[in-house]
N, C-alpha and C positions, 0 to 999 in steps of 0.2 A: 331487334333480333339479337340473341345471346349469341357472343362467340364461342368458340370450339373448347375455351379453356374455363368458361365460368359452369358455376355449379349443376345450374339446371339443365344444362346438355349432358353432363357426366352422369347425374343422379338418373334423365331419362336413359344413357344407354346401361348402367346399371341394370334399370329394373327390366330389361328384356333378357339380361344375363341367364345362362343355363349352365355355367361352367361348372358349378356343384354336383351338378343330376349327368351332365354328358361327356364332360371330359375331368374327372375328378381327379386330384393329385393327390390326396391325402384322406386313404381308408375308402368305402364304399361311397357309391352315389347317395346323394341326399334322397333318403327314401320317401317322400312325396314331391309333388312337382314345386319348383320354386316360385316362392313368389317375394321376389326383393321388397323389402322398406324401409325408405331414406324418406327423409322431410328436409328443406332448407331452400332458400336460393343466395344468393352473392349478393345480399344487401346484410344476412346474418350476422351478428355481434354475439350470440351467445350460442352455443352449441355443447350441449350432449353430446358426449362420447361413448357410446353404450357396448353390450354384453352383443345377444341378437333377438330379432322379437321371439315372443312366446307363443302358445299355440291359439289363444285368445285377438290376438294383434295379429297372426298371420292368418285368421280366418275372417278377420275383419278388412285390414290391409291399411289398419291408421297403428302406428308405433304407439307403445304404453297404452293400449286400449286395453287394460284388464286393472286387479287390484294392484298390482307393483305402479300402474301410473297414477291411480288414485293416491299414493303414498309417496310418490315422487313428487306430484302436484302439489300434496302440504308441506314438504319438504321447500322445494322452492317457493311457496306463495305465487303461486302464479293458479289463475283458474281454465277454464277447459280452451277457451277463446285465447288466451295471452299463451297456453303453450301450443296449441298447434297454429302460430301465428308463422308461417315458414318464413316471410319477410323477416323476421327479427329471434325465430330462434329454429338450427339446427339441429337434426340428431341423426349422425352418422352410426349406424353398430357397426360393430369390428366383422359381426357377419351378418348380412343385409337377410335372410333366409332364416326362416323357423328352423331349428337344426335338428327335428324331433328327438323321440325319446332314450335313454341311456335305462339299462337292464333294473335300475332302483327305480323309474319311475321321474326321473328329474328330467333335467334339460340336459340335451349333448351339449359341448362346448361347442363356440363359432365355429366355420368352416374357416379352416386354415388362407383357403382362395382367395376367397372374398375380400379380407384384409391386404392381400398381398399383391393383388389385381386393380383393386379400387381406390384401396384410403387416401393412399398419396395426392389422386389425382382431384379426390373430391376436396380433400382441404386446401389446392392448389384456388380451387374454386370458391373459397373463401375469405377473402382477403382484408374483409373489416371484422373479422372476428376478436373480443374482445378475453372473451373468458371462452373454458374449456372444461367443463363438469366431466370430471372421467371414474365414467361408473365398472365396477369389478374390474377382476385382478388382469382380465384379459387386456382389454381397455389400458388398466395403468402399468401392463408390462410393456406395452407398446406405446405410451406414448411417454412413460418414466424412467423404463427399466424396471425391471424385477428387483424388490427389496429382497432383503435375507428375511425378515420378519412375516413376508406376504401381505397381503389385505390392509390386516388390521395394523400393521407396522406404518405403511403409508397413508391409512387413513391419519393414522393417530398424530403424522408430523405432516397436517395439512398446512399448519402455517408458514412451516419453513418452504413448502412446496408451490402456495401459492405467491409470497414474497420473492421467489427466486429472481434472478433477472432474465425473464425469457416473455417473449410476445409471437402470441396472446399467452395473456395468463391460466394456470391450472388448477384445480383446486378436484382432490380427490373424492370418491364417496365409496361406502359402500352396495351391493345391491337393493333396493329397496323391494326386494321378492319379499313375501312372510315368512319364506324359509328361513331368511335373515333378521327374523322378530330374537329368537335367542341373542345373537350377536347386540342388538340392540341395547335388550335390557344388561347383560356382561358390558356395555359399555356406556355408561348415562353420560359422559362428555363430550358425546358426539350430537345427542339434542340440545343440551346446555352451554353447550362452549361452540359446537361447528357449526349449529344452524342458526343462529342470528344473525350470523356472518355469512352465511350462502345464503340468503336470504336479501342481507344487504347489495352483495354484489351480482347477482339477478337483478334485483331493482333498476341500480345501475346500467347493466348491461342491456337491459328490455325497456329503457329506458325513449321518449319519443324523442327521433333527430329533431333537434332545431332549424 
């Protein structure tokens, strides 16, 4: 039976959360009913730090179920089975809640709440975490600090951020949305130089206990 402080009791009373839709602190209520998604339990080593799902994932109610997890999946080498492996890999978003849509037609940003209510308690709940994949700016201003550069600033000095002396270790990314297909090409050192390297340490991480 899991105690009160490990992840799969946090991540269940998560997903019955309504604090977006019924007592909002930050702008209007989440304008469709909530439907939280977390993946993980307290044996995880590698965990995703994410944005919040999309609208394809939250009609589904499996995270990265749409084309940004098909391009995060080649991104890390992992196939459909090795990433929704919740034993051995994590993915907390910064807001558990599809946050619908912003007046251009994109994603709203996460819900302020959610982050400020939950994150603490569910990394409490993680305690063999080895690495920390921290996707967009949201994500790495909370778990790095805000660069002056933004985004691409922190992506760009992922080595110094993942060699830091801090446990578990970090290691930044961009979003893997297609929105973020220009950013790609404007930056070819991030398939050439970043992903052999996150690729290696996923391996590592998703690696079987002995």
């Amino acid at each position: 039976m899991p105690s009160a402080c490990e992840f799969e009791v946090t991540a269940a009373a998560l997903r019955a959360c309504r604090l977006c839709r019924d007592a909002p602190i930050y702008g209007p209520p989440l304008p469709q009913e909530p439907r939280p998604i977390v993946q993980g339990r307290s044996s995880a080593r590698l965990c995703i730090a994410s944005q919040a799902p999309g609208n394809k994932a939250d009609k589904s109610g499996i995270p990265f179920m749409d084309p940004s997890g098909l391009r995060l999946r080649d991104w890390l080498g992992l196939d459909e089975a090795a990433f929704y492996d919740a034993s051995r890999l994590a993915i907390v978003p910064m807001g558990a809640c599809f946050p619908g849509y912003d007046a251009k037609g994109g994603d709203r940003p996460p819900r302020r709440e959610c982050a400020e209510r939950w994150r603490a308690e569910l990394f409490a709940g993680l305690p063999h975490l080895e690495l920390i994949l921290v996707i967009g700016q949201y994500a790495q201003a909370w778990h790095l600090g805000r660069a002056k550069g933004g985004l691409t600033e922190t992506v760009r000095n992922w080595r110094a951020v993942l060699d830091a002396p801090r446990r578990p270790r970090v290691l930044p990314l961009p979003h893997p949305s297609w929105r973020n297909s220009g950013w790609l090409k404007a930056n070819p050192w991030f398939e050439a130089e970043l992903l052999p390297v996150l690729r290696a340490e996923v391996a590592r991480a998703m690696r079987p206990q002995s």
